[in-house]
PDB file as gemmi writes it, atoms N, CA and C in Angstrom:
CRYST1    1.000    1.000    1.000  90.00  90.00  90.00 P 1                      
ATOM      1  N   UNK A   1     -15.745  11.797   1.417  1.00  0.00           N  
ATOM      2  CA  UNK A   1     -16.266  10.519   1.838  1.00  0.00           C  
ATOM      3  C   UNK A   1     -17.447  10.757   2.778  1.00  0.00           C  
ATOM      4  N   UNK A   2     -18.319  10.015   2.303  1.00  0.00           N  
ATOM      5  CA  UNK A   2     -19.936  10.055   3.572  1.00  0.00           C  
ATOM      6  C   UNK A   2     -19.113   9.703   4.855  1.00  0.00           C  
ATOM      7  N   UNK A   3     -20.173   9.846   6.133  1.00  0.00           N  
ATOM      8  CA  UNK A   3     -19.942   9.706   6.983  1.00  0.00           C  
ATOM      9  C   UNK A   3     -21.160   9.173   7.824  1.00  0.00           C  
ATOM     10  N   UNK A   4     -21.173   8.157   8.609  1.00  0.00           N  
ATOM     11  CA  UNK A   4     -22.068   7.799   9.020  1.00  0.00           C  
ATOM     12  C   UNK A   4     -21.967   7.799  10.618  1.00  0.00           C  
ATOM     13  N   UNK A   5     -23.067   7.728  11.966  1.00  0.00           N  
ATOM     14  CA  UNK A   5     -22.431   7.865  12.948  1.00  0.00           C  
ATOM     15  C   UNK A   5     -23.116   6.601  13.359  1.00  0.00           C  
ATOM     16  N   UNK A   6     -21.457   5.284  14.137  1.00  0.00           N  
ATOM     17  CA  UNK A   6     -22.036   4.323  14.777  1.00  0.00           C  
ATOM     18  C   UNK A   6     -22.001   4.276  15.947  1.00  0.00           C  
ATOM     19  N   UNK A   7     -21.737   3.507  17.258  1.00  0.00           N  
ATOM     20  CA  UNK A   7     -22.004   3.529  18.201  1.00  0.00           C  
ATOM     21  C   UNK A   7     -21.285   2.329  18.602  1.00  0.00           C  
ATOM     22  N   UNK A   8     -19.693   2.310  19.003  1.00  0.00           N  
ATOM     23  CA  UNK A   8     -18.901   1.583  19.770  1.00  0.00           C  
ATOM     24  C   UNK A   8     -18.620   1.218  21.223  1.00  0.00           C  
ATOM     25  N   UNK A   9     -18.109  -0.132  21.504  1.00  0.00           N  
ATOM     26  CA  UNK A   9     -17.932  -0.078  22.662  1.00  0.00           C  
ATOM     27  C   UNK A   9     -16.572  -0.107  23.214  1.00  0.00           C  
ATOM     28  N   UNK A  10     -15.785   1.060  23.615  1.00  0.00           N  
ATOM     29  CA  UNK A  10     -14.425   0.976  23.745  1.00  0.00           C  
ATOM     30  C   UNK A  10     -13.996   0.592  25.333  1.00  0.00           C  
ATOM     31  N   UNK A  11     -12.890   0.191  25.610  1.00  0.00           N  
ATOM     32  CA  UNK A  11     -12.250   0.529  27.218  1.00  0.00           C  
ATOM     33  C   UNK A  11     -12.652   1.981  27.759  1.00  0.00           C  
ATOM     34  N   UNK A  12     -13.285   2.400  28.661  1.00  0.00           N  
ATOM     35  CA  UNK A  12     -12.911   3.592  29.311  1.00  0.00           C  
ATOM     36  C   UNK A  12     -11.552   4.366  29.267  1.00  0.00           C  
ATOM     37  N   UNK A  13     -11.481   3.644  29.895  1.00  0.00           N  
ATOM     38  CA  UNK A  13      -9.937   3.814  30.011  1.00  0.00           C  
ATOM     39  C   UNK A  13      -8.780   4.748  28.637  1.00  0.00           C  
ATOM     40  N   UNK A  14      -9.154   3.450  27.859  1.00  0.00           N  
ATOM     41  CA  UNK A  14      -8.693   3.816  26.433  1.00  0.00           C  
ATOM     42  C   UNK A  14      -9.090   4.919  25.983  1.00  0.00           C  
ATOM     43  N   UNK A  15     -10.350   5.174  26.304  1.00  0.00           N  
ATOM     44  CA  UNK A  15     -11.007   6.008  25.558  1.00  0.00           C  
ATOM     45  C   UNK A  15     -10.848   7.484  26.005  1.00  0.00           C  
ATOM     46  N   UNK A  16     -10.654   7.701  27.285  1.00  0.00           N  
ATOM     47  CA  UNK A  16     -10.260   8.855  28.123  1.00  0.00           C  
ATOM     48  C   UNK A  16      -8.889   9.238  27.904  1.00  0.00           C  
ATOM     49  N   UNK A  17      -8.231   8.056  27.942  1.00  0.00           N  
ATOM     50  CA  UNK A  17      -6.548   8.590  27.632  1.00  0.00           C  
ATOM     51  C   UNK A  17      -6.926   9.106  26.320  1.00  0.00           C  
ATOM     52  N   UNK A  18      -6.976   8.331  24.862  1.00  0.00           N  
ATOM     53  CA  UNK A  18      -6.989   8.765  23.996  1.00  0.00           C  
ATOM     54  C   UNK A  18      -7.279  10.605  23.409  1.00  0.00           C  
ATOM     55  N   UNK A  19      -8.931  10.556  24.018  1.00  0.00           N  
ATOM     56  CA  UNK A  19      -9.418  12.014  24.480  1.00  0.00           C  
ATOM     57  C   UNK A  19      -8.847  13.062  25.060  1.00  0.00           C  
ATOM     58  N   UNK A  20      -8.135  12.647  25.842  1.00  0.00           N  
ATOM     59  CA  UNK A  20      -7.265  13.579  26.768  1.00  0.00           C  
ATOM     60  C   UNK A  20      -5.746  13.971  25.597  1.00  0.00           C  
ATOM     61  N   UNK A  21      -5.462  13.050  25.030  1.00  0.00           N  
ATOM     62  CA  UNK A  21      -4.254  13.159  24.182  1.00  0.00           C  
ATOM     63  C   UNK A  21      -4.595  14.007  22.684  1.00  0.00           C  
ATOM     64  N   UNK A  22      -5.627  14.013  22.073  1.00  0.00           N  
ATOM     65  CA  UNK A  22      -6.538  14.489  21.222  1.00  0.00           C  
ATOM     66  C   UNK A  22      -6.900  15.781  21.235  1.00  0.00           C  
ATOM     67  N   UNK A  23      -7.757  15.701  22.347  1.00  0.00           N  
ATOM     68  CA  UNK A  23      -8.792  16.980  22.227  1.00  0.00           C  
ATOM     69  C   UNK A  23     -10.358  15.961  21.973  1.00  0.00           C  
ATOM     70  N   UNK A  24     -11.493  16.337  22.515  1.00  0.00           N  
ATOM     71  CA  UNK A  24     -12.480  15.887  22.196  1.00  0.00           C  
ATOM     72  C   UNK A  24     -13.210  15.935  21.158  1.00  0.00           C  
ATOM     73  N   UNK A  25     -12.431  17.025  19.907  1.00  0.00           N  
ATOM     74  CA  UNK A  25     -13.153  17.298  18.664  1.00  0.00           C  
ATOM     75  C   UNK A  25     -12.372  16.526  17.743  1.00  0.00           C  
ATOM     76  N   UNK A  26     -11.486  15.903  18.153  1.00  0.00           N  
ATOM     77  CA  UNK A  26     -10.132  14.934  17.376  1.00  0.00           C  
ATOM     78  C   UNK A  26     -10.315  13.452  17.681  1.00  0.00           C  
ATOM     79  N   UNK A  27     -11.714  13.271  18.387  1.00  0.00           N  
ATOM     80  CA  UNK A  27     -11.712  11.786  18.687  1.00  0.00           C  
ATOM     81  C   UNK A  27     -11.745  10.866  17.438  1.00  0.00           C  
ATOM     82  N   UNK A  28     -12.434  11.193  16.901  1.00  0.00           N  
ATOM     83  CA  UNK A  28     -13.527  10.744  15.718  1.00  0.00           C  
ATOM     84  C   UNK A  28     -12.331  10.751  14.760  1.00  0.00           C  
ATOM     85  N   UNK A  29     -11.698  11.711  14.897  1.00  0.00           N  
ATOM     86  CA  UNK A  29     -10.588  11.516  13.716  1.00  0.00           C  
ATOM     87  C   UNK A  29     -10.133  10.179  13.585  1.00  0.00           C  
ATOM     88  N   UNK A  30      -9.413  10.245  14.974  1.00  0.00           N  
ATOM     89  CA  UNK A  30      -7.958   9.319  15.576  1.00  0.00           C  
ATOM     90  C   UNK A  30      -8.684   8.241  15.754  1.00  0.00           C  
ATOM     91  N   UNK A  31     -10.231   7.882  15.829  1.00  0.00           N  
ATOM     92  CA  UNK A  31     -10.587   6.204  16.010  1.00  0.00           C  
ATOM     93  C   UNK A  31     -10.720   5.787  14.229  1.00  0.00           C  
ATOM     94  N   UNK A  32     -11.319   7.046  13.446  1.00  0.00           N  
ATOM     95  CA  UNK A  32     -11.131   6.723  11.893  1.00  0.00           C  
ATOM     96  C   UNK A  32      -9.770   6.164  11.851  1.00  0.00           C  
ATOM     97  N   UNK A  33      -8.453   7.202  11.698  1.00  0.00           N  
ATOM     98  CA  UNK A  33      -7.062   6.904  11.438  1.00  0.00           C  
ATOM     99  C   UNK A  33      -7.152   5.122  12.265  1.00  0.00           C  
ATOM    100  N   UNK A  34      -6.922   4.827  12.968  1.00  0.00           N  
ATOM    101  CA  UNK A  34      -6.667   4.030  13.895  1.00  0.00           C  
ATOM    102  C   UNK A  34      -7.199   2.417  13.172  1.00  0.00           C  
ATOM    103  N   UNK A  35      -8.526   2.701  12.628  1.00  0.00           N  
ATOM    104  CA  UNK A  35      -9.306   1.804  11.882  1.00  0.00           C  
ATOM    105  C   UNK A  35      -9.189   1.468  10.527  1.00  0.00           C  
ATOM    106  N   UNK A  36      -8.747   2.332   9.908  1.00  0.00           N  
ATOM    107  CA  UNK A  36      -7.540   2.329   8.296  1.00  0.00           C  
ATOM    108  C   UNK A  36      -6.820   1.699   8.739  1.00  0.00           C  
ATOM    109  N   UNK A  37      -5.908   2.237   9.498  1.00  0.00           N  
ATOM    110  CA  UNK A  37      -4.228   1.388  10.102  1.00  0.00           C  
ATOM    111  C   UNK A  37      -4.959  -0.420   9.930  1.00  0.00           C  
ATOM    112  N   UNK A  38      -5.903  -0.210  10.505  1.00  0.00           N  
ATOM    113  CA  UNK A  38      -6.237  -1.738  10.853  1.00  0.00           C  
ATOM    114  C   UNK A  38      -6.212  -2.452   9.494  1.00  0.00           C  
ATOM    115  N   UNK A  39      -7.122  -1.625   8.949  1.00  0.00           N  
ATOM    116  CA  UNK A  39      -7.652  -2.373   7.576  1.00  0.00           C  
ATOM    117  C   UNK A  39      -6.618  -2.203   6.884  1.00  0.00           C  
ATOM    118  N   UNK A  40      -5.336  -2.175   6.577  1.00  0.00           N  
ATOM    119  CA  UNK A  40      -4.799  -2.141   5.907  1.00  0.00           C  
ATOM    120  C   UNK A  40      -3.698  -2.533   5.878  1.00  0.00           C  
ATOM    121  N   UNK A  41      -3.592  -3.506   7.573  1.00  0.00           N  
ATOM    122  CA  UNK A  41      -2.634  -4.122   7.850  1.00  0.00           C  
ATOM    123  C   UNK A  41      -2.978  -5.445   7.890  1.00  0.00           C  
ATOM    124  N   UNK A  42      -4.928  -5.676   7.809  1.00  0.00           N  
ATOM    125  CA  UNK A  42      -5.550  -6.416   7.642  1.00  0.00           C  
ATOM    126  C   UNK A  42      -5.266  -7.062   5.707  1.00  0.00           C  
ATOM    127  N   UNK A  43      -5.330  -6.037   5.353  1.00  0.00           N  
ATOM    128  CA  UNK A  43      -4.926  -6.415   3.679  1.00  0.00           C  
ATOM    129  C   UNK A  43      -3.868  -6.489   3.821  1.00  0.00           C  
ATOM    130  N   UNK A  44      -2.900  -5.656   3.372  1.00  0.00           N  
ATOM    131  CA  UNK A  44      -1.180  -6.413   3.410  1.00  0.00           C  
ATOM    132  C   UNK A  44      -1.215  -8.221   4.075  1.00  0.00           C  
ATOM    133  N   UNK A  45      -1.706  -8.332   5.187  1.00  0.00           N  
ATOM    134  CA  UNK A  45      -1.795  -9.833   5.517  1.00  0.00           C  
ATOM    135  C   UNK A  45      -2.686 -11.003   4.913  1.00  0.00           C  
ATOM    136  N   UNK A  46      -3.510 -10.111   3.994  1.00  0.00           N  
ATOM    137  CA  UNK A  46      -4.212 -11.276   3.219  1.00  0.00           C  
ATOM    138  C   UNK A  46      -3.195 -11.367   1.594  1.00  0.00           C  
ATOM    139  N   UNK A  47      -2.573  -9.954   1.514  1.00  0.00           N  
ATOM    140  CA  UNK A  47      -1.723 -10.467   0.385  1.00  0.00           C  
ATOM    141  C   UNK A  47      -0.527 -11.231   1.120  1.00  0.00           C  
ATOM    142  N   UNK A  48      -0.010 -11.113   1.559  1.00  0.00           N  
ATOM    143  CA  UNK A  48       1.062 -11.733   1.741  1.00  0.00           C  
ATOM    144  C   UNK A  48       0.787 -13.360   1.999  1.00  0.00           C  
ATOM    145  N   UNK A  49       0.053 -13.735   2.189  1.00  0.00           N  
ATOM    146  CA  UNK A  49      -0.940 -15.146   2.251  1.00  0.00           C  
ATOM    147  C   UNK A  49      -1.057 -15.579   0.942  1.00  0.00           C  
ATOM    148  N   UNK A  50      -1.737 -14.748   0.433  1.00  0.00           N  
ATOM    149  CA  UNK A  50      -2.231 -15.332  -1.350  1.00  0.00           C  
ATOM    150  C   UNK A  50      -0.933 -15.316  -2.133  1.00  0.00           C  
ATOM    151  N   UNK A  51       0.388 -14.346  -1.652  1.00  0.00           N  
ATOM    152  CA  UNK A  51       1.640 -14.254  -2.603  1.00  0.00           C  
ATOM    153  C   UNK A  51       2.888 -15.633  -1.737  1.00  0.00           C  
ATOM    154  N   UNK A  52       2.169 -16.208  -0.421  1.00  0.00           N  
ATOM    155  CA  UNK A  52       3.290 -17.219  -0.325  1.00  0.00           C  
ATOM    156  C   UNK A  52       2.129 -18.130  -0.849  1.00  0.00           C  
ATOM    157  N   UNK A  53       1.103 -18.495  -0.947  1.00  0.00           N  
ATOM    158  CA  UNK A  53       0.300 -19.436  -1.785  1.00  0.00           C  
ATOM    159  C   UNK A  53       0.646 -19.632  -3.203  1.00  0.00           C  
ATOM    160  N   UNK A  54       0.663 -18.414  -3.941  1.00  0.00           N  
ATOM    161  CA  UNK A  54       1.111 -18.455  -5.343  1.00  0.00           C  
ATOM    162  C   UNK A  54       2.621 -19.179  -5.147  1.00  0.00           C  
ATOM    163  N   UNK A  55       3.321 -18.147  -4.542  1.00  0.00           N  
ATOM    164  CA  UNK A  55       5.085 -18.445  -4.763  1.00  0.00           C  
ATOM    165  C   UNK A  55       5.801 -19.364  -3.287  1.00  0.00           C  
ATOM    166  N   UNK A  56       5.032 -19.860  -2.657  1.00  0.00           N  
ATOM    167  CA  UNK A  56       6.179 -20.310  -1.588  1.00  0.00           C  
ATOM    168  C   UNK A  56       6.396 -19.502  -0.497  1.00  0.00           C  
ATOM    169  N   UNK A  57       6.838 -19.892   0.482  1.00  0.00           N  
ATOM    170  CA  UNK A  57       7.478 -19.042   1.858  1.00  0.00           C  
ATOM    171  C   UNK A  57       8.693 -18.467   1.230  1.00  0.00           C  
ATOM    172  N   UNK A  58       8.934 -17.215   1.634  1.00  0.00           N  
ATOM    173  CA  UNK A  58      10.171 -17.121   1.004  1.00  0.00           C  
ATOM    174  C   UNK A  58      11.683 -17.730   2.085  1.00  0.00           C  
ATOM    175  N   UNK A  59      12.538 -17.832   0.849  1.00  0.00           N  
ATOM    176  CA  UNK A  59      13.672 -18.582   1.497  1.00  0.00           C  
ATOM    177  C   UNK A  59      14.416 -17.767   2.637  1.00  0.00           C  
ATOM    178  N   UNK A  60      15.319 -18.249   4.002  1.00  0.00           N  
ATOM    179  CA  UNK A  60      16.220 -17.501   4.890  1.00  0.00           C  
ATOM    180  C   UNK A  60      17.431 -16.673   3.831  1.00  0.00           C  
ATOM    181  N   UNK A  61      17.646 -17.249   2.568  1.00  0.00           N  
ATOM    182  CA  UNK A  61      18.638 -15.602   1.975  1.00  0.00           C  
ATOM    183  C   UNK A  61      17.807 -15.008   0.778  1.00  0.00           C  
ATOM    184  N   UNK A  62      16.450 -15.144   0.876  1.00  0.00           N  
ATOM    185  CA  UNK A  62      14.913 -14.242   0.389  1.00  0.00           C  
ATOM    186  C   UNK A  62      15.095 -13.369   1.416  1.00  0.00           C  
ATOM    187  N   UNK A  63      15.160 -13.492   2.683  1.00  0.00           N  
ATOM    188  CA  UNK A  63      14.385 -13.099   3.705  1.00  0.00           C  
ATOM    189  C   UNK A  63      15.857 -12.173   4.174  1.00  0.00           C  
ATOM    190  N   UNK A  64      17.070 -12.410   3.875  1.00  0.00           N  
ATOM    191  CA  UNK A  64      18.407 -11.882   4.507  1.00  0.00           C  
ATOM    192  C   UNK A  64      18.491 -10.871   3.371  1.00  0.00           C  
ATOM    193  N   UNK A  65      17.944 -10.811   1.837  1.00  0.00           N  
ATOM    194  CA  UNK A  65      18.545  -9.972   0.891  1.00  0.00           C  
ATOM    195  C   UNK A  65      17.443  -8.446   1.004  1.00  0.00           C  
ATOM    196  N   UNK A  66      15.967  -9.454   1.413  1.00  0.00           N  
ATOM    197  CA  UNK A  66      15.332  -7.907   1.765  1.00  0.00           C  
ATOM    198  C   UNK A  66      15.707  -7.152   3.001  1.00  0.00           C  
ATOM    199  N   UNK A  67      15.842  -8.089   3.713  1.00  0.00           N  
ATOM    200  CA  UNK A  67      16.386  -6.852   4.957  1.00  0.00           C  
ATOM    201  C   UNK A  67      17.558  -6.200   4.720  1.00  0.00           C  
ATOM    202  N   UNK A  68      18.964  -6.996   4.139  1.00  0.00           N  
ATOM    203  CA  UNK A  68      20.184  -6.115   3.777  1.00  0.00           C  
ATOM    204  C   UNK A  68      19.357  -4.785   2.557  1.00  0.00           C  
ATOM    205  N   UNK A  69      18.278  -4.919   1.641  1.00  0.00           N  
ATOM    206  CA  UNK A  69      17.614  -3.810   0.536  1.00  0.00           C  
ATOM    207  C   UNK A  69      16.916  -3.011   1.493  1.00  0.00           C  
ATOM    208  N   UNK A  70      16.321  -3.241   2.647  1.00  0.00           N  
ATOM    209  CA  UNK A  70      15.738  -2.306   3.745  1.00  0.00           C  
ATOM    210  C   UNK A  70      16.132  -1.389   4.336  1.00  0.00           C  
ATOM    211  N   UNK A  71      17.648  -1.961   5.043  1.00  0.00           N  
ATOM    212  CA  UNK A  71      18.341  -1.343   5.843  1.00  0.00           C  
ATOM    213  C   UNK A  71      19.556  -0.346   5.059  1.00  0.00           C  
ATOM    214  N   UNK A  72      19.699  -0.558   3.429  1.00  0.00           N  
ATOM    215  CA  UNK A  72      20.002   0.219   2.477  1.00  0.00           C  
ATOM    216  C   UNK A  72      19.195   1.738   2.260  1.00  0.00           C  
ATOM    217  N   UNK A  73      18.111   1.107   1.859  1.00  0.00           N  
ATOM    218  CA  UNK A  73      16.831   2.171   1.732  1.00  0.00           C  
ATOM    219  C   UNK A  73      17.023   3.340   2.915  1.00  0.00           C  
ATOM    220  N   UNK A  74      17.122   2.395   4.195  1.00  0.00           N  
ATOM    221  CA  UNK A  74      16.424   3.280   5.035  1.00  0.00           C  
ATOM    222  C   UNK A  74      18.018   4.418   5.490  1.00  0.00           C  
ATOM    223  N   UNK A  75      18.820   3.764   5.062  1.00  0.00           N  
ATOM    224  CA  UNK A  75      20.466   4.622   5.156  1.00  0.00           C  
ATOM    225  C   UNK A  75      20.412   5.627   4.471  1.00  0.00           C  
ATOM    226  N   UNK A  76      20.005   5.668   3.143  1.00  0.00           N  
ATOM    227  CA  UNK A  76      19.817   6.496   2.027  1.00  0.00           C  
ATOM    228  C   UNK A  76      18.694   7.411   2.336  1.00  0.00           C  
ATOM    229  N   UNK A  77      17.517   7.118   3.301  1.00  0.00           N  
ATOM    230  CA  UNK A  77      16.966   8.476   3.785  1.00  0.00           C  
ATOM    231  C   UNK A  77      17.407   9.290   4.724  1.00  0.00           C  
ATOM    232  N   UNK A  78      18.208   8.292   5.595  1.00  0.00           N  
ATOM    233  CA  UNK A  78      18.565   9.047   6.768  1.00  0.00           C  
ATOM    234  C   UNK A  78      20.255  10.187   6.002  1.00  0.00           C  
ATOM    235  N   UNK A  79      20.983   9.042   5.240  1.00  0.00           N  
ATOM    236  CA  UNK A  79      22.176  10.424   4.258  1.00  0.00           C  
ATOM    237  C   UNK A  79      21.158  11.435   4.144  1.00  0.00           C  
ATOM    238  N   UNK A  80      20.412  11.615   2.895  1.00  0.00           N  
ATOM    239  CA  UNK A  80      19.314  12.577   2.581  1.00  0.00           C  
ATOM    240  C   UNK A  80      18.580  13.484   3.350  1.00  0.00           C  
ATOM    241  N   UNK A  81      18.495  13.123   4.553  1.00  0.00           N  
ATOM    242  CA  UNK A  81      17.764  13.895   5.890  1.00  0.00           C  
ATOM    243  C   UNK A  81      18.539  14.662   6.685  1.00  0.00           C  
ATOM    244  N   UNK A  82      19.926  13.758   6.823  1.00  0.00           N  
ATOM    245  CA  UNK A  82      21.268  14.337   7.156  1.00  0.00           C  
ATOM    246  C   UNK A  82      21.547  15.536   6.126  1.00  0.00           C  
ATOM    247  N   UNK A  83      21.907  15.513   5.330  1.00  0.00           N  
ATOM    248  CA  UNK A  83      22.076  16.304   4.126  1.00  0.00           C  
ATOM    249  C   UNK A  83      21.187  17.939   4.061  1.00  0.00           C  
ATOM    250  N   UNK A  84      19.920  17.139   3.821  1.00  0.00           N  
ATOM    251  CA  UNK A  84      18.792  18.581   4.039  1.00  0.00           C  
ATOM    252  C   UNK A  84      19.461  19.340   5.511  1.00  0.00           C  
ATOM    253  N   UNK A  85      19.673  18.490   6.672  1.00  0.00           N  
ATOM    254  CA  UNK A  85      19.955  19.403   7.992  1.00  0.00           C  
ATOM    255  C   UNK A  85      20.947  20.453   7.991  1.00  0.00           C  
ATOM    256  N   UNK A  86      21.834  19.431   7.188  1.00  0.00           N  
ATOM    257  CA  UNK A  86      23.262  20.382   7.552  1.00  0.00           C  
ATOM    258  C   UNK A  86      23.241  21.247   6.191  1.00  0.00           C  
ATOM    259  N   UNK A  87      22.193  21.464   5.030  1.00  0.00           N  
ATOM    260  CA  UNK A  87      21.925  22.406   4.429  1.00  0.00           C  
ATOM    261  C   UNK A  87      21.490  23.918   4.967  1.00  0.00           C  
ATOM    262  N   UNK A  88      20.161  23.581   6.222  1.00  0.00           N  
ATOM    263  CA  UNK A  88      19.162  24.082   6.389  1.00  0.00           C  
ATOM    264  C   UNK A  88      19.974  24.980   7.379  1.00  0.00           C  
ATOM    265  N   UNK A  89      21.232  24.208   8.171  1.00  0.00           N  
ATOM    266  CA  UNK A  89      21.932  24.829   9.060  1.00  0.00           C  
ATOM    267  C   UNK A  89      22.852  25.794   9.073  1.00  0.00           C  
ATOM    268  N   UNK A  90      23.359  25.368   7.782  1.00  0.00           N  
ATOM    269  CA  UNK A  90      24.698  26.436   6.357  1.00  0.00           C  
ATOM    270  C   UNK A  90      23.534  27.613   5.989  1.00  0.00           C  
ATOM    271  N   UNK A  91      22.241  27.707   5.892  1.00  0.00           N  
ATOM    272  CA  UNK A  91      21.928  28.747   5.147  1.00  0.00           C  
ATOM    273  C   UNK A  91      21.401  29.802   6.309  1.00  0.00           C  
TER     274      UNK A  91                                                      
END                                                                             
């Protein structure tokens, strides 16, 4: 990807902690990363706009069946993670 160099105006503040947490050759990274995150939480929120436009708000047991499918998901990585450990620990 090109790269172009602009010229922001951040907090001090922000900007020193950040630096200090980094390294000064990692700035540029972590304000890129930081600015994706954005944009792309910026999209997810324009779909989710255009998909309750198409379909509706979703309903309170819409909204109760994804979180019970979430909190499934996220059990099934943590078994799996569990699993790899007490593999990694046996060998």
């Amino acid at each position: 990807m090109a790269t172009k160099k602009y010229t922001v105006t951040l907090p001090e503040e922000l900007a020193e902690e950040i630096r200090a947490e980094v390294g000064p050759g990692a700035f540029s990274a972590y304000v890129t990363r930081a600015i994706e995150r954005q944009r792309e939480h910026d999209r997810l929120g324009e779909l989710v706009g255009w998909m309750q436009e198409e379909g509706g708000p979703l309903t309170e047991e819409e909204q109760a069946a994804a979180a019970a499918e979430l909190r499934e998901i996220e059990r099934w990585f943590e078994d799996r993670e569990s699993a790899a450990s007490g593999e990694a620990e046996a060998a």
